[in-house]
C-alpha positions in Angstrom: -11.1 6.4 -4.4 -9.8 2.9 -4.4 -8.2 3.2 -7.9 -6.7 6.5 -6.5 -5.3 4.7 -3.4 -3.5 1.5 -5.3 -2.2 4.0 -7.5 -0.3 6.0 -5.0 0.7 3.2 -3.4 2.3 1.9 -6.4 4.0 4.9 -7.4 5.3 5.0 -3.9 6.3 1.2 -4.5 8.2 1.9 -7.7 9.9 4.7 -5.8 11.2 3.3 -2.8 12.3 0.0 -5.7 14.4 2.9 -7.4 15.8 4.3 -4.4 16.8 0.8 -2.5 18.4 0.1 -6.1 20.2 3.4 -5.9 21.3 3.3 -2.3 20.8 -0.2 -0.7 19.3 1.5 1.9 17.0 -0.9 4.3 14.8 1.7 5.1 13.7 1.9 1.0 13.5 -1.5 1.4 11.0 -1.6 4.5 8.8 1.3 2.9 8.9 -0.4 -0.5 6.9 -3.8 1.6 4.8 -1.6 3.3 3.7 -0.1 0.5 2.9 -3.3 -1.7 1.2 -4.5 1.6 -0.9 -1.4 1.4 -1.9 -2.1 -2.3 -2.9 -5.4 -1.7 -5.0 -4.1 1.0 -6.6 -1.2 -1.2 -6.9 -4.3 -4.0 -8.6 -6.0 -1.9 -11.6 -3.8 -1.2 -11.6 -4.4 2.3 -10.8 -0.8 3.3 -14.0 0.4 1.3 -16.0 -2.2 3.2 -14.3 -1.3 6.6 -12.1 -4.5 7.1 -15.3 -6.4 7.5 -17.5 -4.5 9.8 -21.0 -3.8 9.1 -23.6 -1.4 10.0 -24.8 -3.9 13.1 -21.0 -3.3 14.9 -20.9 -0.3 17.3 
C-alpha cells in the first residue's frame, strides 16, 4: 500500500509540474509541493506506523 501511495503522489507531482509549466498557474504550483510533501511522508513509513504512535497511546 505504501508503494501504491508514493506512486500516486508522484504521478500527481509530475502532473501539476506539467500543468504549472503549461499555465504558470500558482495553484499547480502549491499542489505540485503538497504532493512531493506527501511522498516524502509515504517514503518515510511513518504513515504505516501511524506518525509514531504505538499500541500503548489511546
Amino acid at each position: 500500500m505504501q508503494y501504491l501511495a508514493m506512486i500516486i503522489s508522484a504521478v500527481m507531482f509530475a502532473f501539476s509540474g506539467w500543468m504549472y509549466s503549461q499555465t504558470g498557474d500558482w495553484v499547480a504550483l502549491v499542489f505540485m509541493v503538497g504532493s512531493g510533501a506527501y511522498g516524502l511522508l509515504f517514503a518515510s513509513g511513518k504513515v504505516a506506523t501511524g506518525l509514531g504512535r504505538n499500541s500503548s497511546d489511546k
